[in-house]
C-alpha positions as CSV (number, residue, x, y, z in Angstrom):
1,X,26.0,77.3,70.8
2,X,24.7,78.3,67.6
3,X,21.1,79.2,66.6
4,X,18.9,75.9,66.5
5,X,15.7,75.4,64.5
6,X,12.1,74.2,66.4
7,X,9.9,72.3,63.9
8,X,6.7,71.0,65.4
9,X,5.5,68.1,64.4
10,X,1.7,67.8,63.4
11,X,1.3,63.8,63.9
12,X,0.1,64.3,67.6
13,X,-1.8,67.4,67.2
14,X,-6.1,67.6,66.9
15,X,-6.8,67.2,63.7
16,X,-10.4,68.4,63.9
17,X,-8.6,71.5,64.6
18,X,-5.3,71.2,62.4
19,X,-6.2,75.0,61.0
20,X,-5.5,76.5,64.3
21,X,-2.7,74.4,65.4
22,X,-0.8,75.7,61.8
23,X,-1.8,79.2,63.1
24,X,-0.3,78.2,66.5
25,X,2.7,77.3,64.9
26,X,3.0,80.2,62.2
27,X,2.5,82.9,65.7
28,X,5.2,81.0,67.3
29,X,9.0,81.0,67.3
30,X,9.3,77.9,65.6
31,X,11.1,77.9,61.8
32,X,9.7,74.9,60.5
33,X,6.0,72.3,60.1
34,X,7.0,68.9,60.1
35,X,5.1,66.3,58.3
36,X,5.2,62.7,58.9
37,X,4.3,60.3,56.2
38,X,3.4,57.0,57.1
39,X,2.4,54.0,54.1
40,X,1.2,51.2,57.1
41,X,4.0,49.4,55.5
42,X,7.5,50.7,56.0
43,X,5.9,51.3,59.7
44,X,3.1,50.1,61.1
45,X,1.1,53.6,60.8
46,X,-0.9,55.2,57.7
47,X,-1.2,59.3,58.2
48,X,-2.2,61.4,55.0
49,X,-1.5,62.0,51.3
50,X,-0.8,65.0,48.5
51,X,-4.5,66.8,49.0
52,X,-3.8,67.2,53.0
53,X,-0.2,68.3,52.3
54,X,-1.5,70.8,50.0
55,X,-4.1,71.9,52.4
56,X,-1.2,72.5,54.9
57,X,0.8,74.3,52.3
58,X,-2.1,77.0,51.8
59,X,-2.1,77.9,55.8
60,X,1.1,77.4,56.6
61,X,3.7,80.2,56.7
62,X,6.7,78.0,57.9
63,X,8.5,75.9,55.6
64,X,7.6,72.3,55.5
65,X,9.9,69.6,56.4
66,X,8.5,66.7,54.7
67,X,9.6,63.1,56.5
68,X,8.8,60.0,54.1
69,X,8.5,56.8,56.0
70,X,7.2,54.4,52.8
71,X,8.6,52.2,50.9
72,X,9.4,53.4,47.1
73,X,9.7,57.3,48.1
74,X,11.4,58.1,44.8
75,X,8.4,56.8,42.8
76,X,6.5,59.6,44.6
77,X,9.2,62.5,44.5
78,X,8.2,64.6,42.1
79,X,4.6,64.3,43.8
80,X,5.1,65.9,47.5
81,X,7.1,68.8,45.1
82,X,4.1,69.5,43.7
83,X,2.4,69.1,47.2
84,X,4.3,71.7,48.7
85,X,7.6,69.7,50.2
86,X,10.6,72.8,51.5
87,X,12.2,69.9,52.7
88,X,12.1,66.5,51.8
89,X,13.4,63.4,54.1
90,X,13.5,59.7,52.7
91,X,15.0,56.7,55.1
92,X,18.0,55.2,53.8
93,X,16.1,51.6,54.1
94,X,14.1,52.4,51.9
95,X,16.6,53.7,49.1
96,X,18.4,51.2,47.2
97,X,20.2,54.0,45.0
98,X,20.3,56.8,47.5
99,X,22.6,58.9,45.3
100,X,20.3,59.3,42.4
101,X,17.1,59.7,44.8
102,X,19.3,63.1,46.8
103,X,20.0,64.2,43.9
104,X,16.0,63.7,42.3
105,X,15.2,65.5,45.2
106,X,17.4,68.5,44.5
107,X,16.5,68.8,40.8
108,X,13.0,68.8,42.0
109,X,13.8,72.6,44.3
110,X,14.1,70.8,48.4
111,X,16.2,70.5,50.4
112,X,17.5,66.7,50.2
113,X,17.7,65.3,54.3
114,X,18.2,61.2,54.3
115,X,16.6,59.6,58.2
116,X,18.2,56.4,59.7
117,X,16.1,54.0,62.2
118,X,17.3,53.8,66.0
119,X,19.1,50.5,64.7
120,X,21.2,52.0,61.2
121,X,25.2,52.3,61.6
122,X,25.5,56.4,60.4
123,X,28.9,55.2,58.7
124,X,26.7,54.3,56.1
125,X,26.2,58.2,54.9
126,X,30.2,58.7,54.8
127,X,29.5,58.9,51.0
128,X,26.7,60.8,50.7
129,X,26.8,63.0,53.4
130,X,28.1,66.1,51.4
131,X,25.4,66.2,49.2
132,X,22.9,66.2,51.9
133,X,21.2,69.6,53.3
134,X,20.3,67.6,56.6
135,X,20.7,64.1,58.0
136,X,17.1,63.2,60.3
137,X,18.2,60.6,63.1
138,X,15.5,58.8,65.0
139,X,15.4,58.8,68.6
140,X,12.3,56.6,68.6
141,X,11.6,53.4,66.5
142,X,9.3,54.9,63.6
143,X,5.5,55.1,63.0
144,X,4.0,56.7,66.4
145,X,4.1,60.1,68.0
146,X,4.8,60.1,71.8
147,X,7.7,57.3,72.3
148,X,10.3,57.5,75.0
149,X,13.6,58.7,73.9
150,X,16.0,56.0,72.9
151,X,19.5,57.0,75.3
152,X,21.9,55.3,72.8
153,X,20.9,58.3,70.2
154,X,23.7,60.3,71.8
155,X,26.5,57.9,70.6
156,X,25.2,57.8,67.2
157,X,24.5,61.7,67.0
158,X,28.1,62.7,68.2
159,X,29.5,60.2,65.6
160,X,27.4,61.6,62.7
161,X,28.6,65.2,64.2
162,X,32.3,64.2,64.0
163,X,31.6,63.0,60.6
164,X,30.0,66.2,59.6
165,X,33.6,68.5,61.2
166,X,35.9,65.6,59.5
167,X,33.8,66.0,55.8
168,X,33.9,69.6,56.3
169,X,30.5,69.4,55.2
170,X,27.4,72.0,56.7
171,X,25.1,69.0,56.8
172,X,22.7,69.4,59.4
173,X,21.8,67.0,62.3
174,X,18.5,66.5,63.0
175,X,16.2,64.0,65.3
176,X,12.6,63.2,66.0
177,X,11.2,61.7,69.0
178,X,11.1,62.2,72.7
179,X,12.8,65.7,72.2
180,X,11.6,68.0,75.0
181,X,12.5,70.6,77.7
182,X,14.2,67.8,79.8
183,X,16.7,66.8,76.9
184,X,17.0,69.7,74.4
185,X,20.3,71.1,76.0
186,X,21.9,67.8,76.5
187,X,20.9,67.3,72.4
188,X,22.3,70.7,71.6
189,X,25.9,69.7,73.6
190,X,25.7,66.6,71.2
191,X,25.5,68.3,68.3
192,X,22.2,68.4,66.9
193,X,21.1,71.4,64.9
194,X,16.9,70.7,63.8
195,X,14.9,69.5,66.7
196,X,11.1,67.8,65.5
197,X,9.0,68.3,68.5
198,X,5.5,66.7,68.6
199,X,3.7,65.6,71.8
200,X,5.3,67.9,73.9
201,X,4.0,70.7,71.9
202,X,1.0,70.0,71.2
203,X,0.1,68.4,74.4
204,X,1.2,71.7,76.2
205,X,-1.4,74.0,78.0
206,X,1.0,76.9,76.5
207,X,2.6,75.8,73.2
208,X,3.3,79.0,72.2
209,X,5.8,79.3,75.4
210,X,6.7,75.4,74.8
211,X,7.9,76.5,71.4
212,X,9.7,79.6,72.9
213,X,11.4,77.5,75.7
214,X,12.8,75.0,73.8
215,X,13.7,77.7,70.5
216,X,15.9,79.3,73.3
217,X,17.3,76.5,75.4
218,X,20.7,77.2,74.2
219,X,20.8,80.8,76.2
């Protein structure tokens, strides 16, 4: 199997003490800082804006993977950019003209990645997907850390992977929520490339070995 990528997500971590969780996460294995985005309108959850992110950016020595679940991303592009945004994710629901907003985001210097919700066919990327750096599929309905993993995730993942090989594309797979130690390997045999791990990380009494156990679950 090849090399996968760890990226903790900071949604379910202490933010009284988000300083030393980055420093958790820049002593670790893992090779990216996921940041989810919340409006309390595209999902039923508000999180934090442009200062926080580029608080983050200052302390963090992993790239960050930037997930935007709000409505109108591509009215703030140019915005998490600035903030500090490696990687920047917007949800195909919310993109009318997802084309133009992939290739915004390129202009702008990140990493384009489009997310679909548990419910979104993935046939719907078949003419975008060369143009993307990484495809985000949810394994959890949107907007809350700590969900149960949705089983039917499989089906859609190894469809968007045969899609991917058929495209000859090097689009990445990538999926957020439930991910853990007990389904990281059967993810991996899937097809999935970027796993964003949250609650299992930061609810670990050793997330520095979390991190490491699940950076080399394919060995």
């Amino acid at each position: 199997m090849s090399r996968h990528l760890i990226a903790p997500s900071i949604l379910t971590a202490d933010f009284l003490h988000l300083a030393e969780a980055i420093q958790m996460v820049n002593q670790s294995e893992a090779d990216l800082l996921h940041l989810d985005i919340m409006d309390g309108h595209f999902v039923p959850n508000l999180t934090f804006g442009f200062p926080i992110i580029r608080q983050i950016k200052s302390v963090s020595e992993k790239p960050l993977d930037v997930h935007l679940m709000i409505t109108n991303p591509d009215r703030y592009l140019e915005d998490y950019g600035d903030a500090g945004a490696d990687w920047l994710t917007v949800h195909l629901e919310t993109c009318p003209h997802l084309h133009r907003t992939i290739h915004r985001i390129r202009d702008l210097g990140m990493k384009p990645a489009v997310s679909l919700n548990p419910h979104t066919d993935v046939t719907l990327l078949k003419y975008v997907l060369k143009d993307l750096d990484m495809v985000l599929i949810m394994t959890v309905d949107p907007g809350w850390g700590a969900q149960k993993f949705i089983d039917a995730s499989f089906e859609k993942i190894r469809a968007l992977k045969q899609m991917i090989n058929d495209s000859g594309s090097s689009t990445l797979i990538q999926v957020d929520g439930g991910v853990g130690e007990h389904n990281i390997r059967d993810l991996l045999r899937a097809g999935v490339d970027v796993f964003v791990v949250g609650n299992t990380i930061f609810s670990s009494d050793n997330p520095l070995q979390t991190i490491s156990n699940l950076k080399n679950a394919s060995k």
